[in-house]
C-alpha positions as a Markdown table, in Angstrom:
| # | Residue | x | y | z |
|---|---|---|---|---|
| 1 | Unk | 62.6 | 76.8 | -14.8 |
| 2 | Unk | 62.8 | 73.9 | -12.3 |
| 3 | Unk | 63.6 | 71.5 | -15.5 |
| 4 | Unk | 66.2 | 73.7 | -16.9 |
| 5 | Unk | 67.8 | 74.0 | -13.4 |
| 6 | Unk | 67.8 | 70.3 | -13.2 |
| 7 | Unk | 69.2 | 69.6 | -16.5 |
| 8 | Unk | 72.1 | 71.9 | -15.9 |
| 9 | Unk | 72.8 | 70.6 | -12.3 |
| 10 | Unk | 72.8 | 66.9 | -14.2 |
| 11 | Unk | 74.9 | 67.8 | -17.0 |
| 12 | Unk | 77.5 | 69.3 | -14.8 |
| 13 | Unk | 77.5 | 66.4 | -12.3 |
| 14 | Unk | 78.2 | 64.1 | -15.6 |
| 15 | Unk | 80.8 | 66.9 | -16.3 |
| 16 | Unk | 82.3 | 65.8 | -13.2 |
| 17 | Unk | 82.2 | 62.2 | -13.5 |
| 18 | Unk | 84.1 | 62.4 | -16.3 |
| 19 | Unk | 87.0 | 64.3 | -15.1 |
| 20 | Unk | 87.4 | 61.4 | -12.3 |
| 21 | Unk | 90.9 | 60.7 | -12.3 |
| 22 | Unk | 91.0 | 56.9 | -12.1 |
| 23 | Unk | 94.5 | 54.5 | -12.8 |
| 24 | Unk | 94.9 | 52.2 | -14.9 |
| 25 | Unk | 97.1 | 49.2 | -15.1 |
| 26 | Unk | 98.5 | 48.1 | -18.4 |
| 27 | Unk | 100.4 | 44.9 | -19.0 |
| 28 | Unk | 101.9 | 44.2 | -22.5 |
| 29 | Unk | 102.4 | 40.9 | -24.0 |
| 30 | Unk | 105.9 | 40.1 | -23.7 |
| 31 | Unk | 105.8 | 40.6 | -20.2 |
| 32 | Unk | 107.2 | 44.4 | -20.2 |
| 33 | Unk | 106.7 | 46.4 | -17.6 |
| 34 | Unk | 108.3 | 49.3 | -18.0 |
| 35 | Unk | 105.3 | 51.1 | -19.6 |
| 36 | Unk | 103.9 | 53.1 | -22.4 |
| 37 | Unk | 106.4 | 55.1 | -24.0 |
| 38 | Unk | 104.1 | 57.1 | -25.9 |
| 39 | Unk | 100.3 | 57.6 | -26.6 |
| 40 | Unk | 98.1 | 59.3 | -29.6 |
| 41 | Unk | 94.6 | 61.4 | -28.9 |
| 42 | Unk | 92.7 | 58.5 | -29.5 |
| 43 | Unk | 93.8 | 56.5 | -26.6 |
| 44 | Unk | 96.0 | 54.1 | -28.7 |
| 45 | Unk | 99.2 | 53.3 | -26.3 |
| 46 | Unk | 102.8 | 52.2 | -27.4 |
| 47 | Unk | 105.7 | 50.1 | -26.0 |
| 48 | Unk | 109.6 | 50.6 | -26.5 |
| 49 | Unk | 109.0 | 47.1 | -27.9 |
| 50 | Unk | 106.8 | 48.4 | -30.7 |
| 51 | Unk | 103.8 | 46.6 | -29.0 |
| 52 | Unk | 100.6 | 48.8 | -29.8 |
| 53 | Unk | 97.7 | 48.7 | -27.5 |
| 54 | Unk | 94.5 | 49.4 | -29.5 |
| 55 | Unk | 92.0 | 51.9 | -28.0 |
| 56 | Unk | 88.8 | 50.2 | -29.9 |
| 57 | Unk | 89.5 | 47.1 | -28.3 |
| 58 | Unk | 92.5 | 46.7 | -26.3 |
| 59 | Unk | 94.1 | 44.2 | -28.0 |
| 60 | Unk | 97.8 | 44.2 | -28.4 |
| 61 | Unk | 99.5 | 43.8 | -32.2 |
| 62 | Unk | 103.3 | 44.3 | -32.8 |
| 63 | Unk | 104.9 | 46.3 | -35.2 |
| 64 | Unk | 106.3 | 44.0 | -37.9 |
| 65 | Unk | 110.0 | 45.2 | -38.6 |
| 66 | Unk | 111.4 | 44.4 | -41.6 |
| 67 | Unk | 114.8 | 45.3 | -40.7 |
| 68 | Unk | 117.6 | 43.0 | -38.9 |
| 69 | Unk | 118.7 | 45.7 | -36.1 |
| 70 | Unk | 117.6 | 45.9 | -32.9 |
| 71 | Unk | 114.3 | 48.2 | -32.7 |
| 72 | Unk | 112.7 | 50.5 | -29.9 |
| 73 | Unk | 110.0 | 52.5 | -30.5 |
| 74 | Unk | 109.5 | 56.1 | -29.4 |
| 75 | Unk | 105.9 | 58.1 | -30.8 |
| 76 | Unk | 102.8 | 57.6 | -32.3 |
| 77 | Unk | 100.8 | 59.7 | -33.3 |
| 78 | Unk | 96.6 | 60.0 | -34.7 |
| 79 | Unk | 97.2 | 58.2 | -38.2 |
| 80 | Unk | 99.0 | 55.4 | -36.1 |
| 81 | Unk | 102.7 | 56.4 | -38.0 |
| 82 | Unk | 104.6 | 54.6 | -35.4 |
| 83 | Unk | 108.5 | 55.8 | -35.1 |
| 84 | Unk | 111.9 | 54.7 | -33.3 |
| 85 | Unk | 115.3 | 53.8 | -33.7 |
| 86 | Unk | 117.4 | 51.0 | -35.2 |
| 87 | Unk | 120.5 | 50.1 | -34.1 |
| 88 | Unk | 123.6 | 48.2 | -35.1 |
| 89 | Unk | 123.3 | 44.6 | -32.9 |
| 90 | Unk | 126.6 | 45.6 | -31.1 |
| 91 | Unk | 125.3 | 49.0 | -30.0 |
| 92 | Unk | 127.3 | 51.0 | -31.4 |
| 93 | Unk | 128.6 | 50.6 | -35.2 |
| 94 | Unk | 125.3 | 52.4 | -36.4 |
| 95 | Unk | 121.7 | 53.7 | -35.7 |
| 96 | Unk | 119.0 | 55.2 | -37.7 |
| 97 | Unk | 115.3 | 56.4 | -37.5 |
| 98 | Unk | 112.1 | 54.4 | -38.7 |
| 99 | Unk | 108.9 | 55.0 | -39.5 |
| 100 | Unk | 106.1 | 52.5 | -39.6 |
| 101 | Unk | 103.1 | 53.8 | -41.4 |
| 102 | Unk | 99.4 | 52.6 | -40.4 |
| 103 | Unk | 100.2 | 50.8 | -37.2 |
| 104 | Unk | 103.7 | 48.9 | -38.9 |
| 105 | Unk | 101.0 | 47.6 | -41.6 |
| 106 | Unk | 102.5 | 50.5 | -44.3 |
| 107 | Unk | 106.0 | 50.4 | -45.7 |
| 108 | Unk | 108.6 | 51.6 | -43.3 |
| 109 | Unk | 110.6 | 54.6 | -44.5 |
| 110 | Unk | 114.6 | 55.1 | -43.0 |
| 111 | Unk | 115.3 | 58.4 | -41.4 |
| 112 | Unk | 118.8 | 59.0 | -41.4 |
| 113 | Unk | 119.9 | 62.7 | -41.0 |
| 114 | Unk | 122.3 | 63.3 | -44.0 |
| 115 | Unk | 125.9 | 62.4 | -43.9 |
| 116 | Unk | 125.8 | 60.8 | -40.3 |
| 117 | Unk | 126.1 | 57.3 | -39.0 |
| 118 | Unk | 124.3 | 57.9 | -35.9 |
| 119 | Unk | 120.3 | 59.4 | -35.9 |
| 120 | Unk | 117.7 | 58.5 | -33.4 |
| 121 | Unk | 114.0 | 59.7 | -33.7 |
| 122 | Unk | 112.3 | 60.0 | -30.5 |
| 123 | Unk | 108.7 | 61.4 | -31.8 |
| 124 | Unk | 105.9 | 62.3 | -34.0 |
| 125 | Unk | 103.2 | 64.7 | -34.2 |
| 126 | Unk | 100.0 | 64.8 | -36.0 |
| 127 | Unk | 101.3 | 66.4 | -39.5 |
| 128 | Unk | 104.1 | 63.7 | -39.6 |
| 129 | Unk | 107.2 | 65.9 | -38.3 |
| 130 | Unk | 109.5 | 63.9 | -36.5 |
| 131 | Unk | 112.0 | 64.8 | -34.4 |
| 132 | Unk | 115.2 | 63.0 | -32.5 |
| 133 | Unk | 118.8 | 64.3 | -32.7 |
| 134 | Unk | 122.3 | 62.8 | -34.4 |
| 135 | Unk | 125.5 | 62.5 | -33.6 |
| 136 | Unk | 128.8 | 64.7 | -35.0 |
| 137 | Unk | 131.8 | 66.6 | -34.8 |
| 138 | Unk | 131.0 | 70.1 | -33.4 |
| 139 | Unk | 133.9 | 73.0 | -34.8 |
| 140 | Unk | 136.7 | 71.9 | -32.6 |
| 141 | Unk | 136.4 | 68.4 | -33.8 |
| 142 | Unk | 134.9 | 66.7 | -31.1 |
| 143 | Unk | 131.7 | 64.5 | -31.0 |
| 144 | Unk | 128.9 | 65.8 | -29.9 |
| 145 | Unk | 124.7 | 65.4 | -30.6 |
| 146 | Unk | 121.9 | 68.4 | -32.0 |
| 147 | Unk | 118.4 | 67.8 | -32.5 |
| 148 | Unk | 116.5 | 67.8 | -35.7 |
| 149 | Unk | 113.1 | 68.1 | -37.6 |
| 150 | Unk | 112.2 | 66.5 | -40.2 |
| 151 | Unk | 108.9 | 66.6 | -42.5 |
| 152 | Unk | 108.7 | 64.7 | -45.8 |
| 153 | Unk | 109.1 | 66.1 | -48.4 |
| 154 | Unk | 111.1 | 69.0 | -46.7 |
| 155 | Unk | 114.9 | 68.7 | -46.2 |
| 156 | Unk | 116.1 | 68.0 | -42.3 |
| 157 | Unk | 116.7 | 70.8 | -40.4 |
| 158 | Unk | 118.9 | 70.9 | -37.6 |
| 159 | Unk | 117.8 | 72.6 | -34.1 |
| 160 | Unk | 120.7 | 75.5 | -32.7 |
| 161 | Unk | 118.3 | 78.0 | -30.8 |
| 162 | Unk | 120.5 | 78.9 | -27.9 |
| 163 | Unk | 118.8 | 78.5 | -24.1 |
| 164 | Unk | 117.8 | 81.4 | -22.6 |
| 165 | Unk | 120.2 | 83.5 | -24.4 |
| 166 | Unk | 123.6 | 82.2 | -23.2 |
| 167 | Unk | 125.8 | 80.3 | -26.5 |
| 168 | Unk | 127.4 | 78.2 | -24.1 |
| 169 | Unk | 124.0 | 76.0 | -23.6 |
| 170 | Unk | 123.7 | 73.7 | -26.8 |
| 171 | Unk | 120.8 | 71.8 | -27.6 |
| 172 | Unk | 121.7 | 67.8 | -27.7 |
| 173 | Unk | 118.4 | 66.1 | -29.1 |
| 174 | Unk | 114.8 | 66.5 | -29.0 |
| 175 | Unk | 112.8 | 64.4 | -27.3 |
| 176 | Unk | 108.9 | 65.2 | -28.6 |
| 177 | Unk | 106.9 | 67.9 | -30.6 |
| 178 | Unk | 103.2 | 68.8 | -30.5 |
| 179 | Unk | 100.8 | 69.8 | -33.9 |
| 180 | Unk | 101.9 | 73.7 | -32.8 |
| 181 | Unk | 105.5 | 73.3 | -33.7 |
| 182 | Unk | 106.2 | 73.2 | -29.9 |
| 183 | Unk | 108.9 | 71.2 | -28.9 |
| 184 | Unk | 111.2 | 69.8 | -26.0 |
| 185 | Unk | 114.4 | 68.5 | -25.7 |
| 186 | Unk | 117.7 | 68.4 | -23.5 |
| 187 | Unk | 120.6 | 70.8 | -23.4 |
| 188 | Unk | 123.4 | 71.1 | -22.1 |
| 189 | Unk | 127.3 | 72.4 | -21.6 |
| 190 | Unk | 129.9 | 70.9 | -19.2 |
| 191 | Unk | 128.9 | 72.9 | -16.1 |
| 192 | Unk | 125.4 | 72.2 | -17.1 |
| 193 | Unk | 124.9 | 68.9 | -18.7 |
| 194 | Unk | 121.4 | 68.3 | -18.0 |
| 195 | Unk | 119.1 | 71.0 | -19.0 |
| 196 | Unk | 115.8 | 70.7 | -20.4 |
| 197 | Unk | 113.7 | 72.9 | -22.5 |
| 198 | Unk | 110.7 | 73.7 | -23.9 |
| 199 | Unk | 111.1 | 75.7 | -27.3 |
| 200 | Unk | 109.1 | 76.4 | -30.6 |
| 201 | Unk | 111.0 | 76.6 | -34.2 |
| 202 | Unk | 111.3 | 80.4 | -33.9 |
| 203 | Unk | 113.0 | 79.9 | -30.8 |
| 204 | Unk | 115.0 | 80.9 | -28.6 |
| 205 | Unk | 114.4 | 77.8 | -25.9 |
| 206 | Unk | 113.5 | 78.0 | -22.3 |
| 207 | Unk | 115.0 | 76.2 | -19.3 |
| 208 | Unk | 112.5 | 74.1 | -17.8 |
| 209 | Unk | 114.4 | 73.9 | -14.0 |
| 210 | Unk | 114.0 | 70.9 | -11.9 |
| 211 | Unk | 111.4 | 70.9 | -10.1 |
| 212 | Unk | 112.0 | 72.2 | -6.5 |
| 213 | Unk | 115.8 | 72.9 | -7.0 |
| 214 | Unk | 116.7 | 76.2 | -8.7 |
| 215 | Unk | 120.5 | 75.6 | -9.0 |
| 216 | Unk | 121.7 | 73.3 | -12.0 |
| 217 | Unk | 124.0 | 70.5 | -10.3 |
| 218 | Unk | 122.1 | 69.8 | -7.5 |
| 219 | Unk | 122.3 | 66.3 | -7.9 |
| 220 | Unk | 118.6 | 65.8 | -9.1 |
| 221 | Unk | 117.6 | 64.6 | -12.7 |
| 222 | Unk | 115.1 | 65.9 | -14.3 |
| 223 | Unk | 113.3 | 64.4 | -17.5 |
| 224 | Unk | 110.7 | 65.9 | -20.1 |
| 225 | Unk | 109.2 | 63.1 | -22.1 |
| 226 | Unk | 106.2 | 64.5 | -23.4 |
| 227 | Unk | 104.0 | 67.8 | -24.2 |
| 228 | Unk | 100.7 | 68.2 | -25.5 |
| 229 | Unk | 98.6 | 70.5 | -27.5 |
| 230 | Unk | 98.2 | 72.6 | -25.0 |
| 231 | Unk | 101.7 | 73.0 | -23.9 |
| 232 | Unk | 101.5 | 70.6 | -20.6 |
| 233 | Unk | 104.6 | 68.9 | -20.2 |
| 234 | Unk | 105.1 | 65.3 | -18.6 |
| 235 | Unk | 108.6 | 64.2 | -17.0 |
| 236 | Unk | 110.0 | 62.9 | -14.0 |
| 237 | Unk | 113.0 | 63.6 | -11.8 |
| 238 | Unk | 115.0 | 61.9 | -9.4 |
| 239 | Unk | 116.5 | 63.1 | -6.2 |
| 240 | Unk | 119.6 | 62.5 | -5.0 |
| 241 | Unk | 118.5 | 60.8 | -1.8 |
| 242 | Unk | 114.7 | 59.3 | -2.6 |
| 243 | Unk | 115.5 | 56.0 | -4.7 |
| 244 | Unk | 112.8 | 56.2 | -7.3 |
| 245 | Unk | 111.6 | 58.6 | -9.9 |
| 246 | Unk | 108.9 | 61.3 | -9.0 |
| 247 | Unk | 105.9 | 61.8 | -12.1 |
| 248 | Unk | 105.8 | 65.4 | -12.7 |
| 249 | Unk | 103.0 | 67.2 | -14.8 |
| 250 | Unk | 103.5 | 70.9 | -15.4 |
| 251 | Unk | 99.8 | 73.0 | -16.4 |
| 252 | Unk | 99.8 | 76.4 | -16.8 |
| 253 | Unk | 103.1 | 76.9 | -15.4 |
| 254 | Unk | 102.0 | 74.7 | -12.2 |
| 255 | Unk | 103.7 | 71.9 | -11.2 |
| 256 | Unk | 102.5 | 69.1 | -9.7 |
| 257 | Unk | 103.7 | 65.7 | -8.6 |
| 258 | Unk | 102.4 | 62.4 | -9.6 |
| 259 | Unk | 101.5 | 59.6 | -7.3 |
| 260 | Unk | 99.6 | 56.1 | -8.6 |
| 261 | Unk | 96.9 | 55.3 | -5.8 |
| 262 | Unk | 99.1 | 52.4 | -3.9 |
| 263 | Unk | 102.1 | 55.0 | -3.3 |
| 264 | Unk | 105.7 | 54.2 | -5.3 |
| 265 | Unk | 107.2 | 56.0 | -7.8 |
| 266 | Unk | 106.4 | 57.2 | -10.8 |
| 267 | Unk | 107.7 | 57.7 | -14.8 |
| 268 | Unk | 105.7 | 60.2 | -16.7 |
| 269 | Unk | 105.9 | 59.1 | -20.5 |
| 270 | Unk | 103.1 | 61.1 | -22.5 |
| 271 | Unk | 100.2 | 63.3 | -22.3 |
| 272 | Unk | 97.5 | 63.6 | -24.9 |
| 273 | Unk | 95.5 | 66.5 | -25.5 |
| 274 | Unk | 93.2 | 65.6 | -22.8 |
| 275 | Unk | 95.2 | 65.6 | -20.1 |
| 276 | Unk | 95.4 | 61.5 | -19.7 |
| 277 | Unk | 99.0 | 60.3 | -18.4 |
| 278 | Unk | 101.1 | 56.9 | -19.8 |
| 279 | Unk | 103.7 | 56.2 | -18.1 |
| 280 | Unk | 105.1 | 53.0 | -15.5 |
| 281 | Unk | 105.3 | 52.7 | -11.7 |
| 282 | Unk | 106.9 | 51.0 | -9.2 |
| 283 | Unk | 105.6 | 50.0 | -5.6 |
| 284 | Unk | 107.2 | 47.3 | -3.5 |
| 285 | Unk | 104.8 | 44.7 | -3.8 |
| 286 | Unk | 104.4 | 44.6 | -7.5 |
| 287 | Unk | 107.3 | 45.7 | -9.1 |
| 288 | Unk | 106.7 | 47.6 | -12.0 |
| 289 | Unk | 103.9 | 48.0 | -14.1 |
| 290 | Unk | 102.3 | 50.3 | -17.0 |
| 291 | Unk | 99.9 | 52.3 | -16.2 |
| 292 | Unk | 97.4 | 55.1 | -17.8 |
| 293 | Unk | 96.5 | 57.8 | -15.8 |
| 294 | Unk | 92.6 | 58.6 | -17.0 |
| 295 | Unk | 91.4 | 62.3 | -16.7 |
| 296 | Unk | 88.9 | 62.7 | -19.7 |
| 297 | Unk | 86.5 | 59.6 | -20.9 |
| 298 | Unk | 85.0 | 59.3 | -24.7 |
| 299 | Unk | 84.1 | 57.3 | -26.8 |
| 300 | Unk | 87.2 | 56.7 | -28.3 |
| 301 | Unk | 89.0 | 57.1 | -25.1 |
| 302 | Unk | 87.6 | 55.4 | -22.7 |
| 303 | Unk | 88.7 | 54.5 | -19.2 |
| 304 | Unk | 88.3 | 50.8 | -19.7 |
């Protein structure tokens, strides 16, 4: 009895080791230091340059693009499909998705939402459904952006859910998508031009309100960037009178705020199904740096 005791007590004490929350700094090679953008389930992390930090090793290897325009990646996911966006050299003549198969080494497919000049993909899930939003003329002839989904072979399929209930609110892009079908995104009318949603492809969408402020327009901006299988949600949000962004994780409805352990500010990128945090940071010695937030240790992700 004494032995079983023991073993339990021991198992649960490694238990807790594990779940040590411990920060990690991430530098990518070309000197960027505004962080991972996005990160998979096996602890592989990505930068808006298409630099992808291995979780086997640690080494660094860019995507090689095959395409003149000027590239920034957005999602990865487990099979190492790497997406982003092209766009025209002077910013504005055109853009459109990509997708690099097998960490860039596959051959890059265009995603360009049909009869547009203007698409941008902003993530992946595990099945390969992308989503990201394009530009067009809404029914009074102005310009204006929805989101999209997209699976191969299946046609794209624009997102109109309306948020929570009122026709006014249109969805403007999507910014991510878990392996539920669960997705998030930004909204928005002109009294209300920043909201942010969580949603699934039955809809409709709910507002996700920034945090500590109940009243749209308060001068705060609030940001989701990433969700995982489990339907946390990372973001951050700035207040009208602090001068750098706050992390935010919501959990089971619970939100909590994000602080790296030498104080400064915080940008919540992703979350993987674990519950580990990519993201940059800013403190006043350093500047800003990438950083992984480690919650959960295996042997594929590993708080190295």
């Amino acid at each position: 009895m004494t032995k079983v005791l023991f073993a339990v007590a021991f198992c649960t004490l490694l238990s807790t080791l594990g779940q040590a929350v411990t920060w990690q700094r991430i530098t990518f090679p070309d000197g960027t230091n505004n962080g991972p953008v996005a990160m998979n389930d096996i602890g592989d992390l990505l930068s808006s340059t298409c630099y992808v930090r291995s979780h086997i090793n640690g080494t660094f290897e860019q995507v090689t693009n095959q395409y003149p325009d000027v590239l920034t990646c957005t999602g990865i996911n487990n099979a190492g499909t790497v997406v982003g966006t092209e766009v025209s050299p002077d910013g504005t003549s055109y853009s459109y998705g990509i997708e690099f198969p097998n960490y860039g080494n596959g051959t890059a497919q265009l995603i360009i939402y049909p009869n547009t000049v203007h698409t941008y993909v902003n993530g992946i899930n595990n099945f390969g459904t992308i989503v990201g939003s394009y530009n067009h003329l809404d029914g009074n002839g102005n310009p204006t952006s929805s989101g999209f989904i997209y699976r191969e072979p299946l046609p794209y399929r624009p997102v109109y859910q309306p948020i929570y209930g009122s026709d006014l609110l249109a969805i403007l892009g999507l910014s991510g998508i878990n392996d539920d079908g669960t997705f998030i995104g930004s909204g928005g009318d002109y009294y209300n031009p920043n909201v942010m949603f969580i949603a699934n492809t039955n809809g409709p969408a709910v507002q996700i309100n920034t945090p500590g402020a109940e009243l749209p327009g308060d001068g705060d901006t609030f940001v989701i960037a990433g969700i995982n299988i489990h339907g946390s949600i990372v973001g951050s949000y700035v207040q009208s009178l602090v001068p750098g962004p706050v992390g935010v994780l919501i959990e089971n409805g619970v939100t909590r705020y994000l602080q790296p352990p030498d104080g400064g500010f915080v940008q919540s990128n992703a979350i993987d199904k674990w519950g580990n945090i990519a993201g940059s940071a800013q403190e006043t010695r350093d500047g800003n740096y990438g950083f992984v937030r480690w919650v959960k240790c295996t042997p594929k992700v590993g708080c190295k």
